[in-house]
C-alpha positions in Angstrom: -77.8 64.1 70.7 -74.7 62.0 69.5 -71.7 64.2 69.2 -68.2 64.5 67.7 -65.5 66.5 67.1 -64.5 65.8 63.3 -61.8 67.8 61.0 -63.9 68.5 57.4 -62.5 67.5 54.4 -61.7 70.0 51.8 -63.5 69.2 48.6 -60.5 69.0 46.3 -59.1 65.9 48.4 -62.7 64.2 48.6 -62.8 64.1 44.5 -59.4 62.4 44.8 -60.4 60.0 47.5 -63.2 59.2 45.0 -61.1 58.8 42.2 -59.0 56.5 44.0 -61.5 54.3 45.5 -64.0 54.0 41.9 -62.2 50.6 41.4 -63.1 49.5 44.8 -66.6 51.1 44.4 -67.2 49.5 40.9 -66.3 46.1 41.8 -68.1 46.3 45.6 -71.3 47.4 44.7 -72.6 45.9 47.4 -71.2 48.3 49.8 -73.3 51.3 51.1 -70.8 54.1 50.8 -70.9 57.3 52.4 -71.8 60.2 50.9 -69.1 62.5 50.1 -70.6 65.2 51.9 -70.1 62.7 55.3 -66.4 62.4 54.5 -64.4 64.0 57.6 -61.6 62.9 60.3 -63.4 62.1 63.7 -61.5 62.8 66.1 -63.3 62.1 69.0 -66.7 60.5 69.6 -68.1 62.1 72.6 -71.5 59.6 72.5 -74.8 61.1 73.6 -74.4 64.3 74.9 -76.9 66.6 76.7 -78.1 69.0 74.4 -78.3 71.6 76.9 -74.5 71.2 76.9 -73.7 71.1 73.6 -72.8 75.4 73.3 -70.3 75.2 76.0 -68.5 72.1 74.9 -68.4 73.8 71.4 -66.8 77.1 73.2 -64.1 74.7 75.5 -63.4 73.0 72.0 -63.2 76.5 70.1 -61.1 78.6 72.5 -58.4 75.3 72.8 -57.7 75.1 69.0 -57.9 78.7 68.2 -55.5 80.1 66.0 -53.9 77.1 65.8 -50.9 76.4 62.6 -52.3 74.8 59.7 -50.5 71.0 59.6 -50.1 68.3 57.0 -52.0 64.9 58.1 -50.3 61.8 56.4 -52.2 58.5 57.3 -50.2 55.2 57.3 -53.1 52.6 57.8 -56.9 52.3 57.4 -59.4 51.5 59.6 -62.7 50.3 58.5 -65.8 49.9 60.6 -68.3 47.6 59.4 -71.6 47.4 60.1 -72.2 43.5 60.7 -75.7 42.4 60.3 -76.6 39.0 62.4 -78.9 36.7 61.0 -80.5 34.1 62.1 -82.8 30.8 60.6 -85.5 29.5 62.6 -86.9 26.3 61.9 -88.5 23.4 63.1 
């Protein structure tokens, strides 16, 4: 099973990242966008994991940011992964 460790997104800030990006989304049809209910932080992509230990990685993960302060996350550049899809023409 492929596994990460992702912050959610509440849904108040997903309708704004929406709002913001309708331009973008009007214009770039073309683009496959995510569904808003796949909009999250990753954190960190742990890959294919076992699913046998899947429980107590989610425990390690759990008991390290319990009770943890509530913080403010400011981002100050985008990333954007892209998908790029090779083609190739045969002919003879």
């Amino acid at each position: 099973m492929q596994l990460s460790l992702a912050i959610k997104i509440p849904d108040e800030i997903k309708r704004s990242i929406v709002e913001q990006l309708k331009p973008l989304n009007d214009e770039y049809r073309v683009f496959q966008w995510f569904p808003t209910e796949e909009y999250n932080i990753e954190l960190f992509n742990f890959g294919k994991v076992d699913e046998s230990k899947v429980e107590a990685l989610s425990e390690m993960i759990e008991r390290g940011v319990f009770d943890m302060p509530a913080f403010t996350l400011y981002s100050e550049h985008l990333h954007m992964m892209m998908k790029i899809i090779s083609r190739s023409m045969w002919g003879s």
